[in-house]
C-alpha positions as CSV (number, residue, x, y, z in Angstrom):
1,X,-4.6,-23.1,25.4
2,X,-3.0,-25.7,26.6
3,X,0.4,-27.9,25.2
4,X,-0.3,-31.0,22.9
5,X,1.4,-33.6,20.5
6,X,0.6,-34.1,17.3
7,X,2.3,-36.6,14.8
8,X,3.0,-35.2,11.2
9,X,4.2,-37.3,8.3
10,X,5.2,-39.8,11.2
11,X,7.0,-37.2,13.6
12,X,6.2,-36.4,16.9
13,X,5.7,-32.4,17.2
14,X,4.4,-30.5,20.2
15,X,2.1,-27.3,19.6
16,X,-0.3,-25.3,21.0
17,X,-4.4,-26.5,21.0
18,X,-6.2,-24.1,18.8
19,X,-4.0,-23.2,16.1
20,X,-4.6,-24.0,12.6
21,X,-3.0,-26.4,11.1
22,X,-1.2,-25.0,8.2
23,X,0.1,-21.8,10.3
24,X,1.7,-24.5,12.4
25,X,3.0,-26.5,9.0
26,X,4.5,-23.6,7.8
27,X,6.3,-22.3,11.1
28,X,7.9,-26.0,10.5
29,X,9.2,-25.1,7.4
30,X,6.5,-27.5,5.6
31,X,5.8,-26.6,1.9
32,X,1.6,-26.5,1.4
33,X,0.3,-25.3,-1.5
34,X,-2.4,-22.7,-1.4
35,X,-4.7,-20.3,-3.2
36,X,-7.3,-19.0,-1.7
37,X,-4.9,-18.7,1.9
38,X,-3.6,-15.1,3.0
39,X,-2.5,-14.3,5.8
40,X,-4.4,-11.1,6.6
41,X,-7.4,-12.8,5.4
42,X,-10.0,-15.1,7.5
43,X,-9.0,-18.6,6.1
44,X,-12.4,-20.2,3.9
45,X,-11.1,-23.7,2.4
46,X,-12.3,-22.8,-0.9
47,X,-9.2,-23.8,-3.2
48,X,-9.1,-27.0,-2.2
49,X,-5.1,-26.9,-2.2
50,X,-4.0,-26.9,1.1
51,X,-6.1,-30.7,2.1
52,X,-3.8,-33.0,4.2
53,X,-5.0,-36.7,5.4
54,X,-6.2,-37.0,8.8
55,X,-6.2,-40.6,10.6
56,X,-10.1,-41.6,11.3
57,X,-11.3,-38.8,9.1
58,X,-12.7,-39.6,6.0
59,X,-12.4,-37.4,4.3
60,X,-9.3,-34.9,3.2
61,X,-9.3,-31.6,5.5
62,X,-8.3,-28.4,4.5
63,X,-5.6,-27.8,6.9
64,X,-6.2,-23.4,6.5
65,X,-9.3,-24.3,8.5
66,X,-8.4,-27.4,10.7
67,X,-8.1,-26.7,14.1
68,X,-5.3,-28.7,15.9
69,X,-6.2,-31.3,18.4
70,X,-4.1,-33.9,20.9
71,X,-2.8,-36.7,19.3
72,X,-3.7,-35.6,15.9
73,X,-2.0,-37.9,13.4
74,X,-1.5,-36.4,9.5
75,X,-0.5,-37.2,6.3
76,X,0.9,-33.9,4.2
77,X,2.7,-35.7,1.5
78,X,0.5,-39.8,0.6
79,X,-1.0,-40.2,-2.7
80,X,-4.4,-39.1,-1.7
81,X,-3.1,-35.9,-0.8
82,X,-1.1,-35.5,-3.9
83,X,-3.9,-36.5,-6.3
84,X,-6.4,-34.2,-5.0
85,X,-4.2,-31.5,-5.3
86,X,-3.2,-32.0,-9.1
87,X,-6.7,-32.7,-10.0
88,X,-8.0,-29.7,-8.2
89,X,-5.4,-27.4,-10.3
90,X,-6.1,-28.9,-13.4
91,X,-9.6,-28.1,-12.9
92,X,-8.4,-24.4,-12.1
93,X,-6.1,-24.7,-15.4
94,X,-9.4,-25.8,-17.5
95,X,-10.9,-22.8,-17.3
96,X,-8.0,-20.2,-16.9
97,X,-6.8,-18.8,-19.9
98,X,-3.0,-19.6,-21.6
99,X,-1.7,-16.1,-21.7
100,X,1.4,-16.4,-19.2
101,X,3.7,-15.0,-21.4
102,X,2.0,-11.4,-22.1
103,X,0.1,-11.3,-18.3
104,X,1.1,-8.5,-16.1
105,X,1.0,-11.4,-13.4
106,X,3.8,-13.1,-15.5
107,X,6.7,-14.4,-13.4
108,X,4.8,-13.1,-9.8
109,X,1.2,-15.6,-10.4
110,X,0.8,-18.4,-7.6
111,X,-1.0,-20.2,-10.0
112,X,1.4,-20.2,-12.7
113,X,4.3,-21.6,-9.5
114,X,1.7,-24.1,-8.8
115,X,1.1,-25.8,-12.0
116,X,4.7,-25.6,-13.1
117,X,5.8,-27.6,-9.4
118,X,2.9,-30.1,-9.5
119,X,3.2,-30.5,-13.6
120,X,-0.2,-30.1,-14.1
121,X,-1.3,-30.6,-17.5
122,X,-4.7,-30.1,-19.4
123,X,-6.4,-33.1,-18.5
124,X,-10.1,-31.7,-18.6
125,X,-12.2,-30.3,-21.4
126,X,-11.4,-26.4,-21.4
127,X,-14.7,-24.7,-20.0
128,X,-16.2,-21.2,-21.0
129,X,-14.1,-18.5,-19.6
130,X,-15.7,-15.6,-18.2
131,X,-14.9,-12.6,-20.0
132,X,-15.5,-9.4,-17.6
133,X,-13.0,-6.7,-18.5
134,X,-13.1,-3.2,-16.3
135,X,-10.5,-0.2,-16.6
136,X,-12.8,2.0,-15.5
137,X,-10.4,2.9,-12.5
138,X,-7.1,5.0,-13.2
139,X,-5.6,2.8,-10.6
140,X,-6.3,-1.3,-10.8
141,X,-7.8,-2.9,-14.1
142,X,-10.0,-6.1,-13.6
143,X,-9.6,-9.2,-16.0
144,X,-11.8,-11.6,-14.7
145,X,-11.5,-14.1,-17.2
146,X,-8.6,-15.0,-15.2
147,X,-10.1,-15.2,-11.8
148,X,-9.5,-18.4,-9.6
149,X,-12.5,-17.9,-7.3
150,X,-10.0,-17.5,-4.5
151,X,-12.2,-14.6,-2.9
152,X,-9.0,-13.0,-1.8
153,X,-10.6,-9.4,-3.1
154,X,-13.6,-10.1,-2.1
155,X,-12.7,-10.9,1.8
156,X,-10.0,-8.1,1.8
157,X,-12.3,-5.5,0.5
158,X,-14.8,-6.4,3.3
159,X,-13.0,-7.4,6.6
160,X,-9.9,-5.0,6.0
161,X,-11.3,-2.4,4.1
162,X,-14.8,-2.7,5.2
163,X,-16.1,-1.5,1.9
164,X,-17.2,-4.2,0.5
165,X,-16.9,-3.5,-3.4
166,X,-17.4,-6.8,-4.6
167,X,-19.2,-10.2,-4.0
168,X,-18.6,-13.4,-5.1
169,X,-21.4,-14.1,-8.0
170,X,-22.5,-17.0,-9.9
171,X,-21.8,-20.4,-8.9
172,X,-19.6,-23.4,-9.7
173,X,-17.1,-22.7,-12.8
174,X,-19.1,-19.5,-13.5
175,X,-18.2,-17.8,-10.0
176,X,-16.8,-14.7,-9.9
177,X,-16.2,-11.9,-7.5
178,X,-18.2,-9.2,-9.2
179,X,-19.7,-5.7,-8.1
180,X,-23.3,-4.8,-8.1
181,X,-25.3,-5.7,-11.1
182,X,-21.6,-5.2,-12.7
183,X,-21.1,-1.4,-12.1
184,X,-17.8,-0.5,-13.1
185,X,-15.6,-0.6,-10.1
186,X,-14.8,2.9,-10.5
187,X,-18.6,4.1,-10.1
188,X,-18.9,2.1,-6.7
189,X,-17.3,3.1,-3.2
190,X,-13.7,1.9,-4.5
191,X,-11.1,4.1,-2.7
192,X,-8.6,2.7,-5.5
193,X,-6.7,1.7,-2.5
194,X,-5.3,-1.4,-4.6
195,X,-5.5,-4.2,-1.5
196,X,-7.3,-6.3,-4.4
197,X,-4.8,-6.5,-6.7
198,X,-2.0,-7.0,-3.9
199,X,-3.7,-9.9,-2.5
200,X,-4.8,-11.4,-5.9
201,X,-2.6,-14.6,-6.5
202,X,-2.9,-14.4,-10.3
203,X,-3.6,-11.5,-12.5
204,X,-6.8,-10.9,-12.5
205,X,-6.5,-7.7,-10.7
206,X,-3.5,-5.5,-11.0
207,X,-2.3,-2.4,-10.8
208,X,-2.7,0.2,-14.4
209,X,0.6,-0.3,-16.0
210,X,2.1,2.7,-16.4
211,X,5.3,1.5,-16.7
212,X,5.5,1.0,-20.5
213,X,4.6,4.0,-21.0
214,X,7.2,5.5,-18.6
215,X,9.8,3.2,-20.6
216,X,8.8,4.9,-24.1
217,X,9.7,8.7,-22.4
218,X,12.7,7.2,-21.2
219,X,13.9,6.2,-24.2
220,X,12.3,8.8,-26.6
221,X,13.9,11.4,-24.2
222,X,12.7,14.4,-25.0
223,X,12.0,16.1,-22.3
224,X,13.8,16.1,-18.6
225,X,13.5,12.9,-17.2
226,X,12.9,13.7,-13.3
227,X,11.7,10.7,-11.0
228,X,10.5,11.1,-6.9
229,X,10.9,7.7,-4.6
230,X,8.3,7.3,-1.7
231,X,9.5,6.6,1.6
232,X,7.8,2.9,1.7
233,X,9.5,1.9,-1.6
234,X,13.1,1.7,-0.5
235,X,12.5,-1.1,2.5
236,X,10.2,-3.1,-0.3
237,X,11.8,-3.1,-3.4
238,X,14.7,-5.5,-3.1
239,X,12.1,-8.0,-2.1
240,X,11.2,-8.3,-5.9
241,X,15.2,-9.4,-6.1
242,X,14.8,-12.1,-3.7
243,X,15.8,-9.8,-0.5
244,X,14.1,-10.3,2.7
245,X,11.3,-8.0,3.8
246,X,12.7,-4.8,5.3
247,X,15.5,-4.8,3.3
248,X,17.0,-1.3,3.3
249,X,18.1,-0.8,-0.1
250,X,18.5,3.3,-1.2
251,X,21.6,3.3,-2.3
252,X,20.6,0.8,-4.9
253,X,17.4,2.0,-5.9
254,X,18.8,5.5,-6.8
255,X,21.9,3.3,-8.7
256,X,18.8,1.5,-10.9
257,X,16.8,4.9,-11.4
258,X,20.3,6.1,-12.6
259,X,20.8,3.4,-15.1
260,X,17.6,3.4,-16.7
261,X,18.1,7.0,-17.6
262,X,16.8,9.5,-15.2
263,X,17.9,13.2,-15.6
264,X,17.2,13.9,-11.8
265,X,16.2,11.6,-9.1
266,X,14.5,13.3,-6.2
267,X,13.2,12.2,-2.7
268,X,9.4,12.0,-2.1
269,X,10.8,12.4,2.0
270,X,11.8,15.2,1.2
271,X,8.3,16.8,0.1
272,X,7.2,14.6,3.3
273,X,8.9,16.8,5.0
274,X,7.8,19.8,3.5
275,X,4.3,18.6,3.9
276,X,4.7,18.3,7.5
277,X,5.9,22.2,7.8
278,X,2.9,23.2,6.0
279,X,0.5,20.6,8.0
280,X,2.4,21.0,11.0
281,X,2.0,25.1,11.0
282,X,-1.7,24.1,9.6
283,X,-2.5,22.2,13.4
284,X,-0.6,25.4,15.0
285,X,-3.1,27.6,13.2
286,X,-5.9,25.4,14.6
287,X,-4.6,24.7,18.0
288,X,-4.8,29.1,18.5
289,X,-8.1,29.7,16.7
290,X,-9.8,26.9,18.5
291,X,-10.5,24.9,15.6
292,X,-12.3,22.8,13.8
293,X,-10.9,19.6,15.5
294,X,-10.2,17.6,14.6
295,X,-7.9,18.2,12.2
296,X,-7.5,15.1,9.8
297,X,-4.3,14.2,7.7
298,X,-4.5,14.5,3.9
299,X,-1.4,12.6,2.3
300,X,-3.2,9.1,1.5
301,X,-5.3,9.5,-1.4
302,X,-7.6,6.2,-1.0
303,X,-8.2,8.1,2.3
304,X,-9.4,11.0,0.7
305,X,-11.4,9.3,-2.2
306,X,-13.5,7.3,1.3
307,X,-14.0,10.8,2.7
308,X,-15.3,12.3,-0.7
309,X,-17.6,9.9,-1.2
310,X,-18.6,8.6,2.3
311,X,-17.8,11.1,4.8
312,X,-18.6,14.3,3.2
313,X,-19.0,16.1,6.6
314,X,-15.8,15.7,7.4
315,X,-14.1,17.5,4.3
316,X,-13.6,21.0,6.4
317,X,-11.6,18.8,8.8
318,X,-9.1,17.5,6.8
319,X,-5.6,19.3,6.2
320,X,-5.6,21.5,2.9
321,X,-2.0,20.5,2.5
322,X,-1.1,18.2,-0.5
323,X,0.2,15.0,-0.3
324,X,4.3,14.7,-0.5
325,X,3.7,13.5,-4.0
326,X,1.5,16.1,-4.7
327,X,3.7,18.6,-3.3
328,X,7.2,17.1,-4.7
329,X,5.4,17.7,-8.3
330,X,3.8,21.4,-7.5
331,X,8.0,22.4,-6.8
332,X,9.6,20.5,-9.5
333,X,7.0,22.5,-12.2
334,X,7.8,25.2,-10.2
335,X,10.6,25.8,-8.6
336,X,13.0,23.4,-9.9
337,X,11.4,24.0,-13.8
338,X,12.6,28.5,-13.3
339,X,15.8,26.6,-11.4
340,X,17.0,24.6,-14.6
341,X,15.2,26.9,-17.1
342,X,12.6,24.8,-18.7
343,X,8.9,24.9,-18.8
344,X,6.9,23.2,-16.9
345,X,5.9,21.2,-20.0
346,X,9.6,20.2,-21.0
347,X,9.5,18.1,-17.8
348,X,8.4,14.8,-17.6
349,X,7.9,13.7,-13.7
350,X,7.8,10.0,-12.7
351,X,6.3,9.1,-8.7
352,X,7.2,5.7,-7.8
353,X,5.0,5.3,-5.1
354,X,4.0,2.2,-3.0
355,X,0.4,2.8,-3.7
356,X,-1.8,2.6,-6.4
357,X,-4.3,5.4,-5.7
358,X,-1.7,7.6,-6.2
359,X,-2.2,7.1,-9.9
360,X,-6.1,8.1,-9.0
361,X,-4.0,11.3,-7.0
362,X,-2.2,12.7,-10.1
363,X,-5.1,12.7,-12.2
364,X,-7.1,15.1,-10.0
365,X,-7.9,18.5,-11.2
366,X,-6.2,19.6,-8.2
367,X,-3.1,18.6,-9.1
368,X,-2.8,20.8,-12.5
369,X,-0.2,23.6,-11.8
370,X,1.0,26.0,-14.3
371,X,-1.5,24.8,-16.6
372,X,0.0,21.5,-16.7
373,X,-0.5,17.7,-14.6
374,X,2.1,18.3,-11.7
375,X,2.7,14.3,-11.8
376,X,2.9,12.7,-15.6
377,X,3.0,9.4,-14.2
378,X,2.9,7.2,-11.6
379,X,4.5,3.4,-11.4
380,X,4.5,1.3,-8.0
381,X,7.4,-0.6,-6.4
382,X,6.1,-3.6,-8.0
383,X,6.1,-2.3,-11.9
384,X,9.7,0.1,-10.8
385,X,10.8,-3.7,-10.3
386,X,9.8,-5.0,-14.1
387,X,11.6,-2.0,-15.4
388,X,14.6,-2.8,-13.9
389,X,14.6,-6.6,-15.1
390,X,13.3,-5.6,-18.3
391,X,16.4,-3.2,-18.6
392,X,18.2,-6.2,-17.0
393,X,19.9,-4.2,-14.7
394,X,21.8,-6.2,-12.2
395,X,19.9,-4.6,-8.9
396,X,22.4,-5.8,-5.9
397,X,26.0,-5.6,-7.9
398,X,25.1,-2.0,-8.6
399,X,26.8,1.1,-6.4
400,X,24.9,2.9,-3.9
401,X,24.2,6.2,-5.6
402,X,22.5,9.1,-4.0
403,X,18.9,11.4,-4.7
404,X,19.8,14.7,-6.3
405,X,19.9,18.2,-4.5
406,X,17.7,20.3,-4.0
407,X,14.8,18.4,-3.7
408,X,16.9,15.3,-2.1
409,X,17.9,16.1,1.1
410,X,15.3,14.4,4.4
411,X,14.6,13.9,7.9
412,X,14.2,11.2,9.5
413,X,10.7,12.4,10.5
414,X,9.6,12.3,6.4
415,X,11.1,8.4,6.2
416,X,8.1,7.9,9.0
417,X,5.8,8.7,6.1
418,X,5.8,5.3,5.3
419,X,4.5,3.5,8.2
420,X,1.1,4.3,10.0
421,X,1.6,6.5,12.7
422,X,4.3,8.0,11.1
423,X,2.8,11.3,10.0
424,X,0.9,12.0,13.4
425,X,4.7,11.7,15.0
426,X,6.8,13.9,12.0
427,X,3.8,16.4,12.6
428,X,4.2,16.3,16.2
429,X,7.9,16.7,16.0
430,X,7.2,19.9,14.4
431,X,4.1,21.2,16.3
432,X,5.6,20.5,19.4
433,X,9.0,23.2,18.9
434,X,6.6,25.3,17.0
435,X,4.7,26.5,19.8
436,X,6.8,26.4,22.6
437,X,10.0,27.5,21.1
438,X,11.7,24.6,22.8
439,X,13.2,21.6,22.3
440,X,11.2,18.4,22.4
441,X,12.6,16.3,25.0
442,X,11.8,12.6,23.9
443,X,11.6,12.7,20.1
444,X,10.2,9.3,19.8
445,X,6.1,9.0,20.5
446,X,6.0,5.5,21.2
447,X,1.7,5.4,21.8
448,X,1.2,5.8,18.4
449,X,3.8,3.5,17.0
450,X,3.0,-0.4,16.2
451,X,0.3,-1.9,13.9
452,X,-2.6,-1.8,16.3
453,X,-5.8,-1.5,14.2
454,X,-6.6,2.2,16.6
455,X,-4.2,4.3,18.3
456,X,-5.0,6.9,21.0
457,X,-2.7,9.1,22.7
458,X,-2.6,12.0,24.4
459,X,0.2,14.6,24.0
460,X,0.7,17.8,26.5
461,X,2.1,21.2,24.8
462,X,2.7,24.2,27.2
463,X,0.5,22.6,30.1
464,X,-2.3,21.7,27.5
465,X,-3.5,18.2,27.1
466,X,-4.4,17.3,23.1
467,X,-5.7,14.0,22.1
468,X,-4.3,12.3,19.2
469,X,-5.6,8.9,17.0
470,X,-4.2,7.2,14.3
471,X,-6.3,4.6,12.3
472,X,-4.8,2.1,9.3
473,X,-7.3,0.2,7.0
474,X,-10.4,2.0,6.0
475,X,-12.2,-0.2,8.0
476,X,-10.6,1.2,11.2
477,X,-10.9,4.2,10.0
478,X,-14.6,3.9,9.5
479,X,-14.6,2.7,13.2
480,X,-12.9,5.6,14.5
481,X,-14.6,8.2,12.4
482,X,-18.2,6.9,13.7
483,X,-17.1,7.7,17.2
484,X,-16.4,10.9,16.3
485,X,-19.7,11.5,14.2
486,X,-21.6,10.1,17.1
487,X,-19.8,12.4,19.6
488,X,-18.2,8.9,21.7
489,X,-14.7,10.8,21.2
490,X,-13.1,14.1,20.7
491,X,-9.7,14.5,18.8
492,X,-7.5,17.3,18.2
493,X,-5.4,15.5,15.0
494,X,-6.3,12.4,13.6
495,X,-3.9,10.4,11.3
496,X,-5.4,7.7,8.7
497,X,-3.6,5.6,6.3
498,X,-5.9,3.1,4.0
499,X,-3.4,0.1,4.0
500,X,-2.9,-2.5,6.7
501,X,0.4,-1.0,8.2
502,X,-0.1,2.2,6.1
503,X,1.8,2.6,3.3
504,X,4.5,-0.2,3.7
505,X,1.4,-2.4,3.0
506,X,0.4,-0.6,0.4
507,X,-1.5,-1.8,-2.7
508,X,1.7,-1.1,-5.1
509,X,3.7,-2.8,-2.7
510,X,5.0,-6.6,-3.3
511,X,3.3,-9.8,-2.8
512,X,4.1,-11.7,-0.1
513,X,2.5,-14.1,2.0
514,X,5.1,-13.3,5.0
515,X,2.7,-12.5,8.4
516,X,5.7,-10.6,9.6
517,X,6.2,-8.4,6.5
518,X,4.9,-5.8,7.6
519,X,6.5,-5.8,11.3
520,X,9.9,-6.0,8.9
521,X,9.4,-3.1,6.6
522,X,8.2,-1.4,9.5
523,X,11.2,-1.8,12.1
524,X,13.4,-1.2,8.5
525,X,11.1,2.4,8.0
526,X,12.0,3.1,11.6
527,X,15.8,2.2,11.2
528,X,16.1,4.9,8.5
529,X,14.5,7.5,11.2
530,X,17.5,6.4,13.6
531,X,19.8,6.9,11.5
532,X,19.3,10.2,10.1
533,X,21.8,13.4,11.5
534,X,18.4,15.5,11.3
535,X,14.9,13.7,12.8
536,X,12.8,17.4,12.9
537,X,11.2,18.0,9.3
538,X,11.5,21.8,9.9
539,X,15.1,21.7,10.5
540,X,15.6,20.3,7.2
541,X,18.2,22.5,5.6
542,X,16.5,22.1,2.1
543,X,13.2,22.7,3.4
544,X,14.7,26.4,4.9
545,X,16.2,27.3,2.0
546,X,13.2,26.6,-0.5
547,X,11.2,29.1,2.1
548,X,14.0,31.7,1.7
549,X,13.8,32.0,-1.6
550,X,10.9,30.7,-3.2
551,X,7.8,30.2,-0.8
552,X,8.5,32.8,1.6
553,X,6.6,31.2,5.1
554,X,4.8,28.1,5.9
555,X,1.4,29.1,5.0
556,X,2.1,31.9,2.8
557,X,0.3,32.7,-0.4
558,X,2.3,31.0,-3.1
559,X,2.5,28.0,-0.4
560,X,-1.4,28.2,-0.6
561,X,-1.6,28.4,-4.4
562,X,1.0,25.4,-5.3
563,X,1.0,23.4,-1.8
564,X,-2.5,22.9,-0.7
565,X,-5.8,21.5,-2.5
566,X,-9.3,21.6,-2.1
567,X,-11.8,18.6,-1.6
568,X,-15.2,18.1,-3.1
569,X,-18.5,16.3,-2.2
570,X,-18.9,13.0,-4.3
571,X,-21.4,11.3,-2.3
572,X,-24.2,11.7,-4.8
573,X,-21.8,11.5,-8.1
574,X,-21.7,7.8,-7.9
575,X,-23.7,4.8,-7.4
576,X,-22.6,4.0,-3.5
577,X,-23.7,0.7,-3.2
578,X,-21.9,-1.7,-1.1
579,X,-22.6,-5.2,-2.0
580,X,-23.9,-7.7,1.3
């Protein structure tokens, strides 16, 4: 593409021919307002929000979808502009319902910024809201009735996720993105990856708010008050405080845990990297028996919920080891529980997790030891956030604390966790020394870092070549999983994470309409790693000690009974439809 001038609000800029127009207004620091406009989504023009004035157009063009030309010459901020976008948000306003104050969305809704800039008031006739209500998923409730027809869900769900859930229905003021014939979400191929509710401007899809409910055990307190924090959360949570993306902020989460009245405070990196001894030793079994290959990673539950009820087949494949949450709560009703002498019951765990399927996770019959739920409940980074304001805790004047011992010491290997890629190198790290009983020489595998849709590598262990992939999005995944099916491509270990960037993008994870958030959080995830004394997960000192004198081996039988999980055939339990 070549150079070319354009002239905006009378100044002269030069650009590049091709790009869109509002990607080039916002690298310029122009405000726009938009809706329907994300920026891991195909831009559609549907709001309406985002029109500008183009000389010898007639009419106003949605700069989202106007392609730049030489000697373009446009009008952000005349009176046309700005009356076509009040009237097109008080036409949104008329048929959106006046619940600010008690909406989960409250204080984080687009909509709610846009009307309170632009001072739109009801100027229209109020039209019939739709009232669609689902909570049939443990993970994201659906309130249409206060859908703005962005199709953010809808597009997300099919060119990110490639599952395509829902469908925008109806038309006009009726629209809505809705499932087939209305089957609850739940009852559909939803992974309850959450990528709906994080890309949803208003509240009309959010995460299940678990966080009350955590609130009332934290102030009833009758039980032991224990709390685990995912790797992803601690570069995303300060961006709900105003912090830029990839803002490294431990000290300061552990400090606001602290204050709202945790007992213990553990580290989910620290199950990470127990998960990668028992996954790592897992491969090592495989790699000496021959097989089955390839051996597929099991700590993203929207992962796991696709290949239940899509990819069936491939259930022997994937790891029997529990997910770091799931293995952080099989310990603390364990092993910590004998530790501290309480029962299992008498413990009330907490998993602050940058996902929202991890809600689906802890509710899994797999997930009951010693007769009780392993996880009581789970919150994400973004309702952690509202209990800290709610308790109006002051999040940056507070002290770095630090997690509690046992279950708080990490690797940098478990801190990968968070970022796609990262498991296939922690596991690596491990598998390597495992079977040659020698020091890896590079410990950074660079081929499957970065947010490349597909990675392939190939890794050589005592003079034998093993191939490697790693997949984020479900709809890589499905990509990369056909190859296999159809016999196009043979893997030894296979990592897939469901969210774009895996879980720093997760669906608990802030909003934000930054293209670079994830690279930040990322480089931030990989910062931590750097930084960390140990970088092996089986060199963890923690880890060593929990083997010496509580599961004996990687592998062993206790390590089988509380560790690892089984997986189970859905595909004809629910109503797979995808709607086209």
């Amino acid at each position: 593409m070549g150079r070319i001038k354009i002239f905006v609000d009378g100044k002269e800029y030069e650009t590049e021919e091709g790009k869109t127009l509002l990607d080039f207004l916002k690298e310029k620091g122009f405000y726009i307002p938009t809706l329907c406009y994300h920026p891991l989504l195909e831009p559609v023009g549907s709001c309406r929000l985002c029109v500008v004035e183009v000389e010898g157009m007639k009419n106003l063009q949605t700069s989202c979808t106007l392609k730049l030309k030489d000697g373009m010459k446009i009008s952000t901020k005349s009176e046309r502009v700005q009356r076509a976008v009040k009237t097109a948000l008080a036409l949104i306003r008329s048929t959106h319902p006046d619940d600010c104050q008690t909406c989960d969305a409250n204080g984080s809704c687009e909509l709610q910024d846009l009307l309170y800039r632009y001072n739109v008031e009801n100027i229209y006739p109020e039209k019939e809201i739709l009232d669609l209500y689902d909570d049939s998923s443990p993970a994201i409730i659906r309130d249409i009735s206060k859908c703005v027809k962005c199709s953010r869900c809808v597009r997300v769900c099919d060119e990110i996720q490639g599952t395509s859930v829902y469908s925008m229905m109806e038309r006009g003021y009726r629209t809505y993105p809705g499932t087939f014939m209305d089957t609850p979400v739940y009852d559909t191929l939803c992974t309850s990856c959450g990528q709906c509710s994080v890309v949803c401007p208003v509240g009309a899809i959010v995460e299940v708010q678990d966080w009350r409910r955590v609130l009332e055990e934290l102030d009833k307190h009758d039980k032991v008050m224990v709390v685990q924090t995912a790797p992803a959360v601690r570069v995303a949570i300060a961006e709900e405080f105003g912090a830029e993306p990839g803002t490294i902020s431990i000290g300061k989460m552990v400090a606001a845990l602290r204050k709202l009245g945790f007992d213990y405070i553990f580290d989910t990196n620290f199950s990470a990297d127990l998960t990668i001894v028992e996954e790592g030793h897992e491969l090592v079994e495989r790699i000496k028996n021959g097989g089955p290959f390839p051996l597929l990673t099991s700590c993203c539950p929207a992962w796991i919920n696709m290949a239940e009820k899509e990819y069936p087949d491939f259930l022997e494949n994937i790891s029997s080891a529990k997910s770091p949450q799931g293995m952080m709560g099989a310990v603390v009703k364990t092993y910590f529980a004998q530790k501290i002498g309480k029962k299992p019951e008498d413990i009330f765990l907490v998993s602050v997790m940058p996902c929202t399927a991890k809600k689906d996770e802890a509710l899994r019959k797999q997930q009951i030891v010693n007769g009780v739920r392993a996880i009581d409940a789970v919150i994400t980074t973004r309702e952690l956030a509202k209990l800290i304001k709610i308790k109006q805790i002051p999040f940056f004047s507070l002290e770095d604390d630090q997690h509690d011992d046992p279950l708080g010491e990490s690797t940098g290997a478990a801190a990968l966790f968070g970022v796609t890629g990262g498991v296939m190198e922690a596991a690596l790290r491990t598998a390597y020394e495992v079977l040659t009983g020698e020091t890896l020489p590079k410990i950074v595998f660079e081929d499957v870092r970065g947010l490349e849709g597909i990675k392939e590598a190939e890794v050589e262990i005592n003079g034998q070549k093993y191939r490697v992939a790693v997949a984020h999005t479900l709809g890589n995944a499905r990509k990369l999983l056909e190859k296999v099916r159809k016999g196009e491509a043979e893997y030894h270990f296979i990592e897939i994470m469901a969210c774009p960037g895996g879980c720093i993008g997760g669906g608990g994870q802030p909003r934000s309409l930054d293209p670079d958030v994830l690279v930040k959080r990322a480089n931030a995830i990989y910062t931590i790693d750097e930084m960390k004394k140990i970088r092996k997960s089986h060199e963890n000192p923690s880890i060593k000690k929990l083997y010496e004198v509580f599961l004996e081996k990687p592998l062993s039988h206790i390590a089988h009974e509380i560790l690892h999980t089984t997986y189970e055939d859905r595909s004809k339990q629910f109503k797979l439809v995808k709607v086209s």
